[in-house]
N, C-alpha and C positions, 0 to 999 in steps of 0.2 A: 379515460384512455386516449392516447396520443391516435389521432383518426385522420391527418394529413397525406393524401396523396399528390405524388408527383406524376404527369404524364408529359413524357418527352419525346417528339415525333418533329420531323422535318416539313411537315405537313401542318399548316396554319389550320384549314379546315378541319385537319380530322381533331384536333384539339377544341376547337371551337364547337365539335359535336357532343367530346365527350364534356365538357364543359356543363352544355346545355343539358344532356340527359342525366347528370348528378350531382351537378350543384348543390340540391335541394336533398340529397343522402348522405355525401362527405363532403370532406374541404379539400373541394380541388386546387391544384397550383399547375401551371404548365408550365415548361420551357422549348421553345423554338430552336431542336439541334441539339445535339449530344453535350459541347461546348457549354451553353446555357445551360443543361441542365445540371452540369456537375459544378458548375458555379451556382446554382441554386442548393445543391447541396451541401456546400463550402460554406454559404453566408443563409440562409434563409431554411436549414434545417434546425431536428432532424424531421425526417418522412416518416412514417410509416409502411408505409409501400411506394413502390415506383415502377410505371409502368411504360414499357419503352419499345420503340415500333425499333424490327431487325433491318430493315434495310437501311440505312441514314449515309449521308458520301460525309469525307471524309476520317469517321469512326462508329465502326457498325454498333449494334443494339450489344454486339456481346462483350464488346470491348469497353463499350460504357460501363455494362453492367458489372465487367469485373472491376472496374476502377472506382465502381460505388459501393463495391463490396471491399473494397480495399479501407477506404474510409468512412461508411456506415456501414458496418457489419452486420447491424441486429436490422436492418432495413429490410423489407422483404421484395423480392423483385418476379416482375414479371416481365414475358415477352410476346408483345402483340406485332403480327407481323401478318403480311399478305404474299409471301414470299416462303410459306412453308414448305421445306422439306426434312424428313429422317435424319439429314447430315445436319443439318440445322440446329435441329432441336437437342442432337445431341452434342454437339457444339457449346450449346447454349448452355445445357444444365451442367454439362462437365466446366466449362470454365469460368460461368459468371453464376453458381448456385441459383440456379432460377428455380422460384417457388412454382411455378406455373407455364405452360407457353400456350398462345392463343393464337387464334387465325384468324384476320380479316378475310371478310367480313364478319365482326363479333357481335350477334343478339347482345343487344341491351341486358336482358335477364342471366344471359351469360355471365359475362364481364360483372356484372353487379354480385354474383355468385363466389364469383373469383376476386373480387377485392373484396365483400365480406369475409371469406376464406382467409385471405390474407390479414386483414387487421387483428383476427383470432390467433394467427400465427405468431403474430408480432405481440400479439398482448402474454402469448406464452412464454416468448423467448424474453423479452422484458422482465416479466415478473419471475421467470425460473432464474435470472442472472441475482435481479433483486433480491430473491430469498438466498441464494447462494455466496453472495457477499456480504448478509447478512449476518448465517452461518459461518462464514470463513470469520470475518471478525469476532464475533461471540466466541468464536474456538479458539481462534489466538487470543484473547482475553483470556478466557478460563485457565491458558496453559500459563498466560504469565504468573496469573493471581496464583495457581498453586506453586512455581516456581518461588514467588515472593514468603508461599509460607515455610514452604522445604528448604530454600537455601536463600534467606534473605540479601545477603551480600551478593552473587551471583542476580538475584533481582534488580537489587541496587544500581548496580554494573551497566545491566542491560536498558535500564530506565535512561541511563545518562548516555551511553552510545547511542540509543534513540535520539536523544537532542542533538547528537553533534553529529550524524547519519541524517537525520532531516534538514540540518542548515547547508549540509556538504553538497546534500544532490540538488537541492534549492537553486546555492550558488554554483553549480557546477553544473545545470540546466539538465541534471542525467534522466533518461528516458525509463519508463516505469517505475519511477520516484518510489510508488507503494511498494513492489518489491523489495527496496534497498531497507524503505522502514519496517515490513514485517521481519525483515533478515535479520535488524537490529534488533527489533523487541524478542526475536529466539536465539540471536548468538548463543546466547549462556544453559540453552533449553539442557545441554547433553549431563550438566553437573549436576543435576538429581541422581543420575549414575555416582558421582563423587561420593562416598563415606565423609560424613559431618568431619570426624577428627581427622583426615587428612586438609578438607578445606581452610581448618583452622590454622592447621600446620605452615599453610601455603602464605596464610592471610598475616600470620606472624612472624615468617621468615627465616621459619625453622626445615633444617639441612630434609632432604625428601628421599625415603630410598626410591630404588631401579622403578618398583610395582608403582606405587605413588605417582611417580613421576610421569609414567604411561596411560595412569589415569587422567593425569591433567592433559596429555597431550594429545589425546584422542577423544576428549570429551566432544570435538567439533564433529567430527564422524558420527558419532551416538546421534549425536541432535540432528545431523544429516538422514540419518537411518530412520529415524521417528518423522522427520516431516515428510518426505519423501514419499510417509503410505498416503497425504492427506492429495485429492483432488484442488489441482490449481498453486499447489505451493512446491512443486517439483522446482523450479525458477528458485524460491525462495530458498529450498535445501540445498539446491548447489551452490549458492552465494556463501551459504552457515558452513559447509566441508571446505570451502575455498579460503577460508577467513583469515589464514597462517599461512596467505601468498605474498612471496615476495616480488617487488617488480625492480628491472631492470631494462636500460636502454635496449638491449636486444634481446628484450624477451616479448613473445606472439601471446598475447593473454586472450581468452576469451571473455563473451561478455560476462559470466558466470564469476568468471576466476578476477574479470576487473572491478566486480562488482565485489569479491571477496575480499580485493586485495583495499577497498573502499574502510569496510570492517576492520580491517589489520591497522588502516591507520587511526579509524577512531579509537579502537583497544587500545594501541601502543599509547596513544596521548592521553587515554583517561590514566591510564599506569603512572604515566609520568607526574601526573597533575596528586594523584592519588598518596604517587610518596610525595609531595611537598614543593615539586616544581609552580613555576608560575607557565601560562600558556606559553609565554616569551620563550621562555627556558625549555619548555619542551620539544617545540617546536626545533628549536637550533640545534638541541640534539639528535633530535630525528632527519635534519639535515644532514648532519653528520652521518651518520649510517650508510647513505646512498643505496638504501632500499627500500622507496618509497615512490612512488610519483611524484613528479614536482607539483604539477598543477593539482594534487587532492592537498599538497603542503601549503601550495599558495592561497588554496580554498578554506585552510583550515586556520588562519591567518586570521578569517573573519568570522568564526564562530565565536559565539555570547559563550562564554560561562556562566552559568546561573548566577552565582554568585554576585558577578562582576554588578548586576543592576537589581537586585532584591535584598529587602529588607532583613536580616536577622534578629531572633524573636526567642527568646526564653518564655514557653507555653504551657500551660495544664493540659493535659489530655483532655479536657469538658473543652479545649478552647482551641483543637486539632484539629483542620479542615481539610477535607481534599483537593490534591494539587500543590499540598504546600510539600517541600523538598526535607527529608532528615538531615540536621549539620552535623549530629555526632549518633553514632549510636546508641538504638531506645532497650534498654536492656528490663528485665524484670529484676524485682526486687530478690532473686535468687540467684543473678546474675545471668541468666537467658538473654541468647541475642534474639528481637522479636524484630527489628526493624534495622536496619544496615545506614550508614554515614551514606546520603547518595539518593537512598530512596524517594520516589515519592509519594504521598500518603493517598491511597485511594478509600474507599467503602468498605473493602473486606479486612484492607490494613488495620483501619479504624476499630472494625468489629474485631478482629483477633485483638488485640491492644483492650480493649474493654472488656473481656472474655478472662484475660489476663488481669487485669485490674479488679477484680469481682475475687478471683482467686489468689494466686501468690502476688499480686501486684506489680508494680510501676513503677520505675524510678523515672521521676519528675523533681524539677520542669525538663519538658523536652525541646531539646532547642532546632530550629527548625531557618529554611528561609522559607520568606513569602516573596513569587513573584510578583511585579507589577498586577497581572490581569486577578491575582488573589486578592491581592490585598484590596483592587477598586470591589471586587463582589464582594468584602468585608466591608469595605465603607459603606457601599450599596445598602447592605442588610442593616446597618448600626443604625443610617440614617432613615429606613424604613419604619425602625421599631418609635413607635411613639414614648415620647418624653414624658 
């Protein structure tokens, strides 16, 4: 457990006390002045607790404190001051969330009290974040994996705007990066809603009636509706409702709706690429349009297509790995679509396909790409195996 404390006080001596009485209990760090100490927590975190005397000249103990709650959140803060009063303290905990406030003169036994207190805090809020994002991912995993078995192509889809939604906000520097990639991996969450024989209809280009048509165009809604109940991914469902935003030079987008209208360009260009265009070609047509942002155009300019650097490979199912991408669709020997042009093959893929192959079967070889980082953990392993 992360046990660093910071104690920041304007006072050389009183730090050199608290120094001497707990060195030998935590790892103390000090900083001389409010200044100092948020420059300690810039370059020499994170803390676990930080403990900051309220009178300081030129920025008080509460004004630190919020600006360290600004940029360590999970830090827990306390405020040691000689100078207490009522307006103070409530001061204190309303605008800089103070775990504690304390009074000079602070018993030893005190203050030792209160930063064991706190470390226990921080080791709560640490590990309740850590099981919660551990959860948040496992559940968006399990939603993709059943989307890939329910509507493979809509999986397909989503795998591949994932790659071209991670290179976007990469090179585009965009601010909560993870958000933009879970948005990707559930764009297509709402077409489990979709009837199979309309998807097919769509997929082969056959005329759509009025009802049909309403399904496809509100499926982003659905999938908005569904994340929406989950904790922490409220962000993520307004990007998925936003994803059919168009942009124009005087339009006021929010971040939700910039982040959706992010999505629209990845979609629009896997479309294009999907019937037959080259990026080149896509691209210019999506210029064309003039509804788009220029800079996710200019961004998109430098996204890798799989293809462009990986190997193509005619495969046996016995010789299928995960990570490798589908080049054409893996259909069963009854003509079942099990795996969609696009995909990429994970564990469960794998197992469903051998599940498959036990039963009606396979149609093999399956042609597949292998990226670069595959095919070295293929060499890796070949060269492994003794000769």
């Amino acid at each position: 457990m992360l046990n660093r404390i910071l104690c920041v006080d304007d006072e050389t001596n009183v730090l050199q006390a608290i120094e001497r009485q707990f060195r030998r209990k935590f790892e103390i760090h000090t900083a001389l002045g409010p200044e100092a100490g948020l420059q300690a927590v810039q370059h020499d975190g994170p803390f676990a607790v930080i403990v900051s005397d309220l009178r300081m000249p030129g920025m008080d103990g509460i004004r630190f404190l919020t600006r360290v709650r600004e940029c360590a959140p999970d830090t827990v803060r306390i405020m040691l001051t000689g100078h207490a009063d009522l307006t103070d303290a409530i001061a204190a905990v309303n605008q800089g969330n103070i775990f504690q406030f304390l009074t000079k003169p602070c018993r030893s036994e005190m203050l030792a009290r209160a930063l064991n207190a706190a470390l226990e805090q921080y080791s709560l809020i640490t590990s309740e974040r850590e099981l919660l994002e551990k959860t948040l991912v496992g559940s968006i995993g399990v939603m993709t994996e059943i989307l890939g078995l329910v509507n493979p192509d809509a999986f397909s889809r989503a795998q591949r705007i994932r790659r071209y939604v991670r290179q976007l906000s990469e090179r585009l520097q965009l601010p909560n990066r993870w958000q933009c990639e879970f948005a990707a991996m559930l764009c297509q969450i709402g077409t489990v809603a979709v009837p199979f024989e309309v998807a097919v209809k769509r997929k082969q280009g056959l005329p759509l009636d009025p009802t049909e048509q309403e399904m496809l165009a509100s499926q982003h809604r659905l999938g908005h509706d569904l994340l929406v109940r989950i904790p922490r991914l409220e962000g993520v469902a307004d990007m998925v409702l936003h994803q059919n935003e168009c942009w124009g030079p005087s339009t006021t987008l929010t971040p939700a709706q910039m982040m959706g209208h992010l999505l629209r360009v990845a979609l629009d260009f896997d479309e294009q690429l999907v019937l037959g265009a080259t990026p080149e070609m896509a691209i210019a047509e999506m210029r064309s349009r003039h509804v788009y942002n220029p800079r996710y155009l200019e961004a998109l300019e430098a996204v890798q297509v799989e293809e462009a650097s990986s190997e193509v490979l005619a495969v046996k199912l016995a010789q299928l790995r995960p990570g490798m991408v589908i080049n054409a669709d893996v259909k069963s020997k009854t003509n079942l679509l099990l795996l969609a042009k696009g995909q990429e093959v994970t564990d469960s893929a794998l197992a469903c396909l051998r599940r498959f192959a036990s039963g009606a079967g396979v149609q093999e070889p399956i042609s597949v790409i292998v990226p670069p980082v595959v095919a070295e953990r293929q060499a890796e392993l070949a060269a492994s195996i003794p000769g």
